[in-house]
Gaussian input, Z-matrix of N, CA and C with variables (Angstrom, degrees):
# hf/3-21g

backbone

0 1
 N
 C     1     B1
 C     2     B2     1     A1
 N     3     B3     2     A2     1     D1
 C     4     B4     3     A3     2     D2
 C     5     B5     4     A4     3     D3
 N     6     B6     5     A5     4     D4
 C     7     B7     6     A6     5     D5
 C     8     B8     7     A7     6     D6
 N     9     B9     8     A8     7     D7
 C    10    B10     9     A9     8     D8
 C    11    B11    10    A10     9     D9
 N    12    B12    11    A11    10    D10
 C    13    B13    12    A12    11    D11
 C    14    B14    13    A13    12    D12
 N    15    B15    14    A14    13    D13
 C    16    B16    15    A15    14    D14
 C    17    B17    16    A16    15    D15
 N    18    B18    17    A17    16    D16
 C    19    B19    18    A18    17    D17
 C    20    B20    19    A19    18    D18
 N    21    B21    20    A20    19    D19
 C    22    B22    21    A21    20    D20
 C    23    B23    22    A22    21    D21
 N    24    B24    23    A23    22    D22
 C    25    B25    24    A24    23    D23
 C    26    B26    25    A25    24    D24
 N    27    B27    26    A26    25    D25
 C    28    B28    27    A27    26    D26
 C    29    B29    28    A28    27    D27
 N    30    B30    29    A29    28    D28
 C    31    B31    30    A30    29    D29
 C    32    B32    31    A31    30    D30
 N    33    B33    32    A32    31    D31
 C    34    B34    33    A33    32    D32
 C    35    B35    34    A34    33    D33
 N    36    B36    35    A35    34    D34
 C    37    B37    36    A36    35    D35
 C    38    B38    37    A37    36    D36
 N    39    B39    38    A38    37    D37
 C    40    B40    39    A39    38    D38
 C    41    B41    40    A40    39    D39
 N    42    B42    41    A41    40    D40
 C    43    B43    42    A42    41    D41
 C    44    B44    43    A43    42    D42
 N    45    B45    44    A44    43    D43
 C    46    B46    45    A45    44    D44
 C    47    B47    46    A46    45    D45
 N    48    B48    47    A47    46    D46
 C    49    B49    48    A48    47    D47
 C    50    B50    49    A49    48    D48
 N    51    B51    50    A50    49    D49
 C    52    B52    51    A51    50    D50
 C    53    B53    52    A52    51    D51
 N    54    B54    53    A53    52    D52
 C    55    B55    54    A54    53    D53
 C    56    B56    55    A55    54    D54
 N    57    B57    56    A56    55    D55
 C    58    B58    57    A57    56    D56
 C    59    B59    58    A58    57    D57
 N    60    B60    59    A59    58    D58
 C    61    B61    60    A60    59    D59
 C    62    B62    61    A61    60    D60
 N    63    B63    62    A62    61    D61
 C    64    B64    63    A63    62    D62
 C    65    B65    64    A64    63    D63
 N    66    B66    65    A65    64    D64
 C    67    B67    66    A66    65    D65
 C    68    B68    67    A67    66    D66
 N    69    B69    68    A68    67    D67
 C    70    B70    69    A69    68    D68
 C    71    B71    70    A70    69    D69
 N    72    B72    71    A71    70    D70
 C    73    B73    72    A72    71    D71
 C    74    B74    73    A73    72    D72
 N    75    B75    74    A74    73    D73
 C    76    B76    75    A75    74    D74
 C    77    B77    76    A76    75    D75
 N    78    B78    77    A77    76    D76
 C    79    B79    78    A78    77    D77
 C    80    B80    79    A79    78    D78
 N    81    B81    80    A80    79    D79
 C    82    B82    81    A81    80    D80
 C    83    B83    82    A82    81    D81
 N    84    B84    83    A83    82    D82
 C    85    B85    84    A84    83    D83
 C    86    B86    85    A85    84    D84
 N    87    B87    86    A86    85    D85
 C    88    B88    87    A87    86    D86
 C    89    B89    88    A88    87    D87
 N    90    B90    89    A89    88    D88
 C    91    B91    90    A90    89    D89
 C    92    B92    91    A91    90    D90
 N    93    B93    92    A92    91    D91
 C    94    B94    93    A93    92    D92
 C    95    B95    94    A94    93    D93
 N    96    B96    95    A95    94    D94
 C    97    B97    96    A96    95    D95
 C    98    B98    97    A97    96    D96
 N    99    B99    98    A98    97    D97
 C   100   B100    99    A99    98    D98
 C   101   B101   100   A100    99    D99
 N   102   B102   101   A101   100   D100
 C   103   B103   102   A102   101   D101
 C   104   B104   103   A103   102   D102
 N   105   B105   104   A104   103   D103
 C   106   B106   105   A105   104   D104
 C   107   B107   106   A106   105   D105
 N   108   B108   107   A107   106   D106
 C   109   B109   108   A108   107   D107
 C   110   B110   109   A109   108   D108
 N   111   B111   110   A110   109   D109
 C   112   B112   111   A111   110   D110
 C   113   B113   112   A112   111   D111
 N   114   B114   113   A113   112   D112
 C   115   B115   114   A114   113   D113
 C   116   B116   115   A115   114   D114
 N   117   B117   116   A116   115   D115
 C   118   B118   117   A117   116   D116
 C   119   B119   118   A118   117   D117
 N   120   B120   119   A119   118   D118
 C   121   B121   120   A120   119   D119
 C   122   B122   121   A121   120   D120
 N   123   B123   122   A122   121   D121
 C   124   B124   123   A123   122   D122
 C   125   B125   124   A124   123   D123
 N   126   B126   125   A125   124   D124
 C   127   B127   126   A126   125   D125
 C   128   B128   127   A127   126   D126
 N   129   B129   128   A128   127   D127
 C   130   B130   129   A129   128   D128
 C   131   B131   130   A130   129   D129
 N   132   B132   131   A131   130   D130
 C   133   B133   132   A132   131   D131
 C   134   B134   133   A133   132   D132
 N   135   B135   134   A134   133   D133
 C   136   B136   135   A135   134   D134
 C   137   B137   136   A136   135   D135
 N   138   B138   137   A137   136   D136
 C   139   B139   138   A138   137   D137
 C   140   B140   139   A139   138   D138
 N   141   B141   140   A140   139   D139
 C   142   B142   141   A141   140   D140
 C   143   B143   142   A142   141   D141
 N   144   B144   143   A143   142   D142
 C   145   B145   144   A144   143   D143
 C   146   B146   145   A145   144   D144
 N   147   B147   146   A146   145   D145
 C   148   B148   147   A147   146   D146
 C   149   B149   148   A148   147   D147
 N   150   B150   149   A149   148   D148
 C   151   B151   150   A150   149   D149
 C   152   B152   151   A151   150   D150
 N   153   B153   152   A152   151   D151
 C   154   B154   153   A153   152   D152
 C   155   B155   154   A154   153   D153
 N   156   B156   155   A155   154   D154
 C   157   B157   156   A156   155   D155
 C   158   B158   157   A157   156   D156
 N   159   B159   158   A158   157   D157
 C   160   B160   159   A159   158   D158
 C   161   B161   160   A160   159   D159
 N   162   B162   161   A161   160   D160
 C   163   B163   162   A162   161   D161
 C   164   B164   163   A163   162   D162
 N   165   B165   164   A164   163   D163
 C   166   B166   165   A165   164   D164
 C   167   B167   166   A166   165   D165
 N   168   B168   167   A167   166   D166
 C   169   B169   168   A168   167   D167
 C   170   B170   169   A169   168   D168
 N   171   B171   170   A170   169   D169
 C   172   B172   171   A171   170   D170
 C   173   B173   172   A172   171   D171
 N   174   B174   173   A173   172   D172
 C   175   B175   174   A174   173   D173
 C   176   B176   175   A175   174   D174
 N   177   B177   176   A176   175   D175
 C   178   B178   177   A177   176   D176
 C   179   B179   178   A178   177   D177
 N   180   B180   179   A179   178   D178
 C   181   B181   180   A180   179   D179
 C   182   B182   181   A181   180   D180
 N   183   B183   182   A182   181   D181
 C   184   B184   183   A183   182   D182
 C   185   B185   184   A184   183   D183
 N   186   B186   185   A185   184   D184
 C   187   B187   186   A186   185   D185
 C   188   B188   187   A187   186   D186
 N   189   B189   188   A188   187   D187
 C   190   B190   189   A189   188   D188
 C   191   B191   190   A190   189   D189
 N   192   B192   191   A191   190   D190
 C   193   B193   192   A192   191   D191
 C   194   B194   193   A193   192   D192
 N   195   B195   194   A194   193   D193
 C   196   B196   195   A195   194   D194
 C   197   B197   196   A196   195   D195
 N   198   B198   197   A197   196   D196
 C   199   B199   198   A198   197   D197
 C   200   B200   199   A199   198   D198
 N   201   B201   200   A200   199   D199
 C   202   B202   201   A201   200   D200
 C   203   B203   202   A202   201   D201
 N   204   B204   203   A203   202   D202
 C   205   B205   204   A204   203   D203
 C   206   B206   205   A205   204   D204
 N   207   B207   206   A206   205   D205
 C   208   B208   207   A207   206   D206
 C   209   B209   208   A208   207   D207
 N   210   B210   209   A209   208   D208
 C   211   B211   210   A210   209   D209
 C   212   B212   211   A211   210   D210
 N   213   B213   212   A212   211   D211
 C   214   B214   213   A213   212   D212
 C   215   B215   214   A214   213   D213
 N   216   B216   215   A215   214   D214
 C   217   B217   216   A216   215   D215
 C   218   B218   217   A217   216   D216
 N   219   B219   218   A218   217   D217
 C   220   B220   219   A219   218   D218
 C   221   B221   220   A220   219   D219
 N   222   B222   221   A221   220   D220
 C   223   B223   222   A222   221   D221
 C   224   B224   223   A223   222   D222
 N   225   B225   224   A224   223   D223
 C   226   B226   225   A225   224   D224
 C   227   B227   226   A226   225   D225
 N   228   B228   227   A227   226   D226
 C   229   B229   228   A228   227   D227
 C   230   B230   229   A229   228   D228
 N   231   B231   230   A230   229   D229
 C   232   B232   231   A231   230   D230
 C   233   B233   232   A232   231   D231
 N   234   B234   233   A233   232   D232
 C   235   B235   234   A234   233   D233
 C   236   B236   235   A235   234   D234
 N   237   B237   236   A236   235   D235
 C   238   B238   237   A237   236   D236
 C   239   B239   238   A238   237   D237
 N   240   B240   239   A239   238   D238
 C   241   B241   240   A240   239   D239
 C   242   B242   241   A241   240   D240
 N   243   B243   242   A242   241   D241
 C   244   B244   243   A243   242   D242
 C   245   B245   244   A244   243   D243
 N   246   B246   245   A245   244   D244
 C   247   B247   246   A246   245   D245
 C   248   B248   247   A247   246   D246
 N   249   B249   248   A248   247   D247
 C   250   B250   249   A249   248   D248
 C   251   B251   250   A250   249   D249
 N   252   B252   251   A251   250   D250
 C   253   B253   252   A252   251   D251
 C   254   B254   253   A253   252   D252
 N   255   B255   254   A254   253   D253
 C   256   B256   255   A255   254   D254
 C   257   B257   256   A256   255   D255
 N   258   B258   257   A257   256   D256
 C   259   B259   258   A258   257   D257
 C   260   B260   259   A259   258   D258
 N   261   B261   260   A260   259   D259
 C   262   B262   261   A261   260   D260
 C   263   B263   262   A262   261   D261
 N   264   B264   263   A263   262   D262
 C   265   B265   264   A264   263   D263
 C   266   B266   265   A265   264   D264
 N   267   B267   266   A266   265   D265
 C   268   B268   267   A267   266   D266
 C   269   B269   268   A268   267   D267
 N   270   B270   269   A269   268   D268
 C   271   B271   270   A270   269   D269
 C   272   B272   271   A271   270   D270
 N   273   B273   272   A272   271   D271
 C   274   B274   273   A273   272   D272
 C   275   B275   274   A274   273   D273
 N   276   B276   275   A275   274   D274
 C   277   B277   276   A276   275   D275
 C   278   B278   277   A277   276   D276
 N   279   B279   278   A278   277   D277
 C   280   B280   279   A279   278   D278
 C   281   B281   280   A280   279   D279
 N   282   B282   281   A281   280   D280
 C   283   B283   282   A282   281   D281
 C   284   B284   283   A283   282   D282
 N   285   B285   284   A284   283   D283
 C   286   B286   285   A285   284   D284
 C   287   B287   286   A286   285   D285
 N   288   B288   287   A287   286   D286
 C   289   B289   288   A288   287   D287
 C   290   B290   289   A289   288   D288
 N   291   B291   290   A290   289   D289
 C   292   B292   291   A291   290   D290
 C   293   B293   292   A292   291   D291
 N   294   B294   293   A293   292   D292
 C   295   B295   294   A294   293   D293
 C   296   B296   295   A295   294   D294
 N   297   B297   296   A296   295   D295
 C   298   B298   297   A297   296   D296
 C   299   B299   298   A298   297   D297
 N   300   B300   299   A299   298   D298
 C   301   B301   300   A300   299   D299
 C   302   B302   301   A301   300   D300
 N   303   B303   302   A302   301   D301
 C   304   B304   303   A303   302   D302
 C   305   B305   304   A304   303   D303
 N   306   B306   305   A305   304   D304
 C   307   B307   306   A306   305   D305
 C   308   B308   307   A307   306   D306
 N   309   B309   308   A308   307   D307
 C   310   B310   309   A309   308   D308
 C   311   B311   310   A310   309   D309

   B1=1.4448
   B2=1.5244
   B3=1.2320
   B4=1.7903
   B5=1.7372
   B6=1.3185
   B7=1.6170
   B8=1.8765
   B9=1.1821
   B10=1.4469
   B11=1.4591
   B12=1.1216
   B13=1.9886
   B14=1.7791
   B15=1.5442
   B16=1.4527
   B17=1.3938
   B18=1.7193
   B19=1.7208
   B20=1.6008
   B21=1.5817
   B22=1.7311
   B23=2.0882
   B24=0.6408
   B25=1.7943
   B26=1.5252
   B27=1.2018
   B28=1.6838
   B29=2.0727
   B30=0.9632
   B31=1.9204
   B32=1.4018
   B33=1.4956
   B34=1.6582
   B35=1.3111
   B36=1.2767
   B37=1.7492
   B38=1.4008
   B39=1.6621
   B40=1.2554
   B41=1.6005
   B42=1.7018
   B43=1.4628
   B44=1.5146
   B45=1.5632
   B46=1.6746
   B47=1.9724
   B48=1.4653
   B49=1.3168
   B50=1.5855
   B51=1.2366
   B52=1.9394
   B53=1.4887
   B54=1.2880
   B55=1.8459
   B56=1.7739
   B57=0.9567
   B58=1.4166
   B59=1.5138
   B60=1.4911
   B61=1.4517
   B62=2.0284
   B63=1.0828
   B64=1.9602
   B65=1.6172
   B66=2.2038
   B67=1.2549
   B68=1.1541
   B69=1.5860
   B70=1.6376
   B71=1.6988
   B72=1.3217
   B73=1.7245
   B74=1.6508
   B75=1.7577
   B76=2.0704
   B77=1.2618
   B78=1.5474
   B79=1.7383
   B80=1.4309
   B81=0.9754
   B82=1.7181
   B83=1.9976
   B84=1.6475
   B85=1.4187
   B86=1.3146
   B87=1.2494
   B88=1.6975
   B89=1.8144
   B90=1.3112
   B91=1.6042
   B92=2.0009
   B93=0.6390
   B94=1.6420
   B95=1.4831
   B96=1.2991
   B97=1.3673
   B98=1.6646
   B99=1.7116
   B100=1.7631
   B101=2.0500
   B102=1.3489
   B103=1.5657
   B104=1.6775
   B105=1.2661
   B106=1.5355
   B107=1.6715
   B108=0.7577
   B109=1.6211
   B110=1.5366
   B111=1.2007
   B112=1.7339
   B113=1.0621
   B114=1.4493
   B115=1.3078
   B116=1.2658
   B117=1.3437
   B118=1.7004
   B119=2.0344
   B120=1.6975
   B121=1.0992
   B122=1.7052
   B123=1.7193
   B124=1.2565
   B125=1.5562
   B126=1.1578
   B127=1.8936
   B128=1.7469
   B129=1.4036
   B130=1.5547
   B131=1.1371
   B132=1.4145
   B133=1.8635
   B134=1.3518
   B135=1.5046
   B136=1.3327
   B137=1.6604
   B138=1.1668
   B139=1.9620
   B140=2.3396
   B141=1.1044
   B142=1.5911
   B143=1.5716
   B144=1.8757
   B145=1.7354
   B146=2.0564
   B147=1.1959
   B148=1.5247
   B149=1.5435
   B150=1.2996
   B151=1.3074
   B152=1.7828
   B153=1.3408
   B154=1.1861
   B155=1.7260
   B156=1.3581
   B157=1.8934
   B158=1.3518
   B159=1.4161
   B160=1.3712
   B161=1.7872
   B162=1.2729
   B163=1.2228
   B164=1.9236
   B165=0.6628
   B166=1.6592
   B167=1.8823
   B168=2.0035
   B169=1.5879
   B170=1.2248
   B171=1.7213
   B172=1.4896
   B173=1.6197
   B174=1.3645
   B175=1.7300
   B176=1.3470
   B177=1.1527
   B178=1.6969
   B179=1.2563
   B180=1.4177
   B181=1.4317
   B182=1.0493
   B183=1.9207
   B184=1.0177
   B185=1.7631
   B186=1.7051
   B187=1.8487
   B188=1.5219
   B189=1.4446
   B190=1.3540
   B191=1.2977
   B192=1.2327
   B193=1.9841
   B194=1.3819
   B195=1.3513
   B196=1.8377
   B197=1.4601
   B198=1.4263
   B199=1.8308
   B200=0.8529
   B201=2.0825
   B202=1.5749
   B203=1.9018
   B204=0.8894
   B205=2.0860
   B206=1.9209
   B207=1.4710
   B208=0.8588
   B209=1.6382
   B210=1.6606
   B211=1.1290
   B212=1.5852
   B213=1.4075
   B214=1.6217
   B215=1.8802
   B216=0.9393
   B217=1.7905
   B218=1.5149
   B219=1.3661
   B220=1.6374
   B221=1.6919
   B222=1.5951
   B223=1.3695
   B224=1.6458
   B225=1.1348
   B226=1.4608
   B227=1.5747
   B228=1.1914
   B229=1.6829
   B230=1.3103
   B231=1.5274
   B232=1.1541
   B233=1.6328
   B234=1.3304
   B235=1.6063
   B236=1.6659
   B237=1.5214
   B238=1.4034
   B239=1.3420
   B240=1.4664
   B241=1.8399
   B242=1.8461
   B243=1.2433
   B244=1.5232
   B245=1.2799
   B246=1.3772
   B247=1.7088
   B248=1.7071
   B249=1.2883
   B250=1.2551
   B251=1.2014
   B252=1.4887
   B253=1.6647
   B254=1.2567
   B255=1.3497
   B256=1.3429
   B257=1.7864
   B258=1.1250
   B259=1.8378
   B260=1.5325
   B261=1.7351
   B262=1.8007
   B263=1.6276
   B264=1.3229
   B265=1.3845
   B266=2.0113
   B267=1.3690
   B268=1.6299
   B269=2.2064
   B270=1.4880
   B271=0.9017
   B272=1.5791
   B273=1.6048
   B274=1.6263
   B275=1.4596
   B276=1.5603
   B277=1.8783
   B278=1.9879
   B279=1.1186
   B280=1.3644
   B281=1.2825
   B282=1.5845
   B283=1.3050
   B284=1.9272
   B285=1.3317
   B286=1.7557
   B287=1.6741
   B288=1.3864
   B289=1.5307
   B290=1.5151
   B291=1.8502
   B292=1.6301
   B293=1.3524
   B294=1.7098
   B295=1.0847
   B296=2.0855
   B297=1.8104
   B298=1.9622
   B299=1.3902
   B300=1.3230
   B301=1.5273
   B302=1.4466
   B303=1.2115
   B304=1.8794
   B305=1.5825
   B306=1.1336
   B307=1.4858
   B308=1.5153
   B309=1.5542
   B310=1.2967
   B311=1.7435
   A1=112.08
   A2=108.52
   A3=101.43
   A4=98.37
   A5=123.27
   A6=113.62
   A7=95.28
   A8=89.24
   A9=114.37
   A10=94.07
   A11=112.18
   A12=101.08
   A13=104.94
   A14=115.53
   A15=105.71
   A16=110.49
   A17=103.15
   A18=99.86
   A19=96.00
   A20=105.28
   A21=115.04
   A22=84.44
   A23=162.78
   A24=131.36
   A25=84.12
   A26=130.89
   A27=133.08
   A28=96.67
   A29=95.94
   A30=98.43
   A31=112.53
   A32=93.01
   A33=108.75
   A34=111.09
   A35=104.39
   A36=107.45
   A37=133.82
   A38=107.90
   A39=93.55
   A40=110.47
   A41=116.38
   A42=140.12
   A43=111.58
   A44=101.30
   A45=99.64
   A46=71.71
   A47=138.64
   A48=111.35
   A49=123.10
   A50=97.40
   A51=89.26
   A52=109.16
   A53=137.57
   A54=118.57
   A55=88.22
   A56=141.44
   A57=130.07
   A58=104.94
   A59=112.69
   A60=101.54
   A61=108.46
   A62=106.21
   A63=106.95
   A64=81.88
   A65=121.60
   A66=103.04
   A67=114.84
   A68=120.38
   A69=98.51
   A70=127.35
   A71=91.80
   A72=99.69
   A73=98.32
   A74=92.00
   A75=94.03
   A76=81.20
   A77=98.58
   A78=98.53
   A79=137.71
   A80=130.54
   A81=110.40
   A82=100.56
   A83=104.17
   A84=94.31
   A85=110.27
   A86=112.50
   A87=120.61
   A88=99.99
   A89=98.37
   A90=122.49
   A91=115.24
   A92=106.03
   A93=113.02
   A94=81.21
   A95=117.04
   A96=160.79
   A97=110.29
   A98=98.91
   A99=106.43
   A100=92.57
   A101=88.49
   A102=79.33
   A103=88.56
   A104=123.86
   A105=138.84
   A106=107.92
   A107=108.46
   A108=114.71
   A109=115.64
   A110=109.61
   A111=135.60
   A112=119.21
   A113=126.01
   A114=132.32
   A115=124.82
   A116=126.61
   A117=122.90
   A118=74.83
   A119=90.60
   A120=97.13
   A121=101.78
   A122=110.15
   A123=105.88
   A124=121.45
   A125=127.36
   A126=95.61
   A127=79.68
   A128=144.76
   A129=120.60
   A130=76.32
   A131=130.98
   A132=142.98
   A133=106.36
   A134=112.09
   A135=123.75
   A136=108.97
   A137=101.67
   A138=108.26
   A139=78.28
   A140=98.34
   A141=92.65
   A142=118.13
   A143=102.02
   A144=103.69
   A145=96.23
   A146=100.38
   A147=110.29
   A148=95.42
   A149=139.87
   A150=159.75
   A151=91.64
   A152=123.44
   A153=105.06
   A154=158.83
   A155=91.06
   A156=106.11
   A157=114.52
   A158=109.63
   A159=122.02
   A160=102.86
   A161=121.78
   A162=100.61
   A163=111.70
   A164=132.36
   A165=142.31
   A166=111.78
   A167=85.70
   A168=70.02
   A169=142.75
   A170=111.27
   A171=115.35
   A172=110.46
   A173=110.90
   A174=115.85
   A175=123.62
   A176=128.92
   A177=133.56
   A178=79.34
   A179=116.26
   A180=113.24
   A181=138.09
   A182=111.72
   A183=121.68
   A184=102.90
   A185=90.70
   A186=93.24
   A187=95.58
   A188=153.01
   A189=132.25
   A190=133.27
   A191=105.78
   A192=109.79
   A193=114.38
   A194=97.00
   A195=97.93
   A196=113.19
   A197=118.09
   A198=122.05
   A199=62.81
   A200=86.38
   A201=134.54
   A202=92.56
   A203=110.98
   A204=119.62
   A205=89.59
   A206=135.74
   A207=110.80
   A208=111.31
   A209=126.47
   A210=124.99
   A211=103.22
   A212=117.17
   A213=116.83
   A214=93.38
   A215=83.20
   A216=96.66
   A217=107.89
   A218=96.88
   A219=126.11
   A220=105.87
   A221=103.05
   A222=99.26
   A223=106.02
   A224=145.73
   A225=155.58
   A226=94.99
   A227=116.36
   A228=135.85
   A229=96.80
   A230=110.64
   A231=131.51
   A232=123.15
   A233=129.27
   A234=128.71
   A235=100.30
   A236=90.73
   A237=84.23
   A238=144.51
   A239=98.86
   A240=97.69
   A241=81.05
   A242=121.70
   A243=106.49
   A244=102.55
   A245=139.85
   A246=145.59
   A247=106.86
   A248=111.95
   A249=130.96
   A250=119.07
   A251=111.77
   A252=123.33
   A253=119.26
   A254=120.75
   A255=119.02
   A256=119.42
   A257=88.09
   A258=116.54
   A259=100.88
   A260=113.70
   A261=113.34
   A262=98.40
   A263=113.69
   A264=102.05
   A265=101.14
   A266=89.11
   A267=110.46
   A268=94.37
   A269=113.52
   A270=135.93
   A271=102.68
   A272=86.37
   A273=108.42
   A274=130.86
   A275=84.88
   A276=83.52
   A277=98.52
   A278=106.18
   A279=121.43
   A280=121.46
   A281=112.53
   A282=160.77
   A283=77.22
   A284=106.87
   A285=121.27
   A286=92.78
   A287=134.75
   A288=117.50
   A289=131.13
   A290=85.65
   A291=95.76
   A292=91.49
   A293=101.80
   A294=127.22
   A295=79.57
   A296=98.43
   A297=90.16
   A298=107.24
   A299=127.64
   A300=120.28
   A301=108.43
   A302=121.42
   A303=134.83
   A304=86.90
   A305=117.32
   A306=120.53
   A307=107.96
   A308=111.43
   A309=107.39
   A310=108.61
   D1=-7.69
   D2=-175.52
   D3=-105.26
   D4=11.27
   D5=-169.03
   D6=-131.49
   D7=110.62
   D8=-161.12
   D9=-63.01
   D10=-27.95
   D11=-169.79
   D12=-87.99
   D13=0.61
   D14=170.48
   D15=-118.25
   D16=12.19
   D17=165.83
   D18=-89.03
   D19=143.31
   D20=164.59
   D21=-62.32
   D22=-45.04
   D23=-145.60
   D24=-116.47
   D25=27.86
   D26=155.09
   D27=56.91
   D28=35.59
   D29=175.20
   D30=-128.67
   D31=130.65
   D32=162.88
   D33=-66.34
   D34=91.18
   D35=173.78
   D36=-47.20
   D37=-29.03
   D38=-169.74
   D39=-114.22
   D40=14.81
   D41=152.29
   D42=-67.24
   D43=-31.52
   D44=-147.06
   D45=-97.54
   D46=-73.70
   D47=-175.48
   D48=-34.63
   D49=-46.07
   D50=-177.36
   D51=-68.61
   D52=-2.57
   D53=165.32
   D54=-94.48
   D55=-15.45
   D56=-172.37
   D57=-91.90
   D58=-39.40
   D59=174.10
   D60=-62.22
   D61=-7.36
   D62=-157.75
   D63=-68.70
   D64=-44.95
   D65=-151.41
   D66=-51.12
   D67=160.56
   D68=142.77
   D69=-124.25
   D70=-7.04
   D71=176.38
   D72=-144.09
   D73=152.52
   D74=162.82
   D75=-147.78
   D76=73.00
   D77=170.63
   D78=-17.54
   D79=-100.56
   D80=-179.85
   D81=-108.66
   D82=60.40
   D83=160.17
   D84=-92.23
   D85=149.76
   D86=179.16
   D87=-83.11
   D88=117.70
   D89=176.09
   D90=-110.00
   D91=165.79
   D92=162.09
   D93=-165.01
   D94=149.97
   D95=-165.27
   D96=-149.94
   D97=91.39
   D98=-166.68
   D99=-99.68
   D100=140.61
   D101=179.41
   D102=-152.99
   D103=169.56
   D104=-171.62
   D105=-66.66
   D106=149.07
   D107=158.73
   D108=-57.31
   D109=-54.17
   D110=-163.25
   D111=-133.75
   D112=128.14
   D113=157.36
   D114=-66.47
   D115=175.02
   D116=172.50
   D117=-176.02
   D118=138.62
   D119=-173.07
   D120=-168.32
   D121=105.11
   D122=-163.19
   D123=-61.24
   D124=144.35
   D125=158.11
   D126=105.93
   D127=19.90
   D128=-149.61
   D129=-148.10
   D130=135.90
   D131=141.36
   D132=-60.15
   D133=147.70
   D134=171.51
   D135=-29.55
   D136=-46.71
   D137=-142.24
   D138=-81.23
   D139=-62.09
   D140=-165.53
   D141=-44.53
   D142=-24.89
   D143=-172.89
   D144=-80.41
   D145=-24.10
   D146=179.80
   D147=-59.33
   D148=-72.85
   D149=-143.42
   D150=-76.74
   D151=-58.31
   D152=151.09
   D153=-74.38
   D154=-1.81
   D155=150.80
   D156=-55.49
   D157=-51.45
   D158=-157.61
   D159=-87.10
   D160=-41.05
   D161=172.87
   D162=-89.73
   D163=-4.30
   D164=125.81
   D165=-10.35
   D166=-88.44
   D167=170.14
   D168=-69.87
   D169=0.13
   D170=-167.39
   D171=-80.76
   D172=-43.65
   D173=145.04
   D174=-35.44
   D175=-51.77
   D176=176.94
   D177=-48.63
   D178=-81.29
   D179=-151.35
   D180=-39.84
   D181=-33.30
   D182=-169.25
   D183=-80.33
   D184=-58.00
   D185=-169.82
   D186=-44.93
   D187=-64.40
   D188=176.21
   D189=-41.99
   D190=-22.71
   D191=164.56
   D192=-59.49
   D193=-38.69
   D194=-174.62
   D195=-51.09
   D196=-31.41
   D197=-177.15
   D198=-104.40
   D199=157.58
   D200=156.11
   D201=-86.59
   D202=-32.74
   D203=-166.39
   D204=-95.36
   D205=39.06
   D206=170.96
   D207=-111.50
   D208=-164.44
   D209=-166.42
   D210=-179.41
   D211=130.95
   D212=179.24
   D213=-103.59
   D214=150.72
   D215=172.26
   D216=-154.98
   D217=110.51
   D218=173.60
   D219=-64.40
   D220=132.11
   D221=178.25
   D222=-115.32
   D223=146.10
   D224=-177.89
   D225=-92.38
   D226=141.59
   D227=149.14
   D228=57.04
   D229=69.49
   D230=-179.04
   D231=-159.16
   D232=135.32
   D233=-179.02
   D234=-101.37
   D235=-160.45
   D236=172.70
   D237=-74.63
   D238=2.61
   D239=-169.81
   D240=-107.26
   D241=94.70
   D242=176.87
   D243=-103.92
   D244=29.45
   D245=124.97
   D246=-44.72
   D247=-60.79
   D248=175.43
   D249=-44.11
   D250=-62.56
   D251=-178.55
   D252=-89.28
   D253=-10.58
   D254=175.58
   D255=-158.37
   D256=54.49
   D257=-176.07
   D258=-26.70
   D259=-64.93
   D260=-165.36
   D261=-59.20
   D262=-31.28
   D263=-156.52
   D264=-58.29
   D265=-47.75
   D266=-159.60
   D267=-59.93
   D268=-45.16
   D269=143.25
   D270=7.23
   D271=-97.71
   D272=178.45
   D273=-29.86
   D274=-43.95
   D275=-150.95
   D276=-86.66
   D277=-25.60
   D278=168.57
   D279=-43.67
   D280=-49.29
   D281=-157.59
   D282=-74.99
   D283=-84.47
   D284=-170.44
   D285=-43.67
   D286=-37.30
   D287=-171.54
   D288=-54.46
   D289=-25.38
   D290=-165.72
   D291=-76.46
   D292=172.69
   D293=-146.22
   D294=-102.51
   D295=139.26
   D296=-179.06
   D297=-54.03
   D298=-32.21
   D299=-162.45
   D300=-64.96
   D301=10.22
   D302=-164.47
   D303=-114.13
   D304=116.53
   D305=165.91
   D306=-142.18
   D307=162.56
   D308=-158.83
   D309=-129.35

């Protein structure tokens, strides 16, 4: 996880959480924070995929605290690449960021 050329999204994961844990506010930027409904995670006991739902959502929660304009939106029948599995959705919410005076 720290050698960017054997992550698929080419990131040092645990560089790229520690400058994200540094933020602490993006005052009133408008965020949505899209994340899965459900995990599935091979190799994982009930209780540990439980333990990671929950600290899962505790991240959602937080990175959306940082905006006052933010918003989590749960996606159904989806893993982690939910660009992949659910393109319109991701589409959408992107779509809701722009500013109304942006029309297409």
């Amino acid at each position: 996880m720290r050698d960017p050329s054997l992550d698929p999204e080419k990131l040092d994961v645990f560089a790229a959480f520690e400058e994200v844990a540094a933020i602490t506010t993006l005052d009133g930027l408008p965020m949505t924070v899209v994340t899965a409904a459900n995990r599935e995670a091979q190799d994982v006991t009930p209780d540990q995929l439980a333990r990671l739902d929950a600290v899962w959502r505790e991240g959602t929660t937080r990175w959306a605290g940082l905006s006052s304009a933010a918003k989590i939106v749960t996606v159904d029948d989806t893993g982690h690449h939910i660009a992949v599995d659910q393109p319109q959705t991701v589409i959408e919410e992107v779509l809701n960021l722009l500013p109304s005076a942006v029309t297409t």
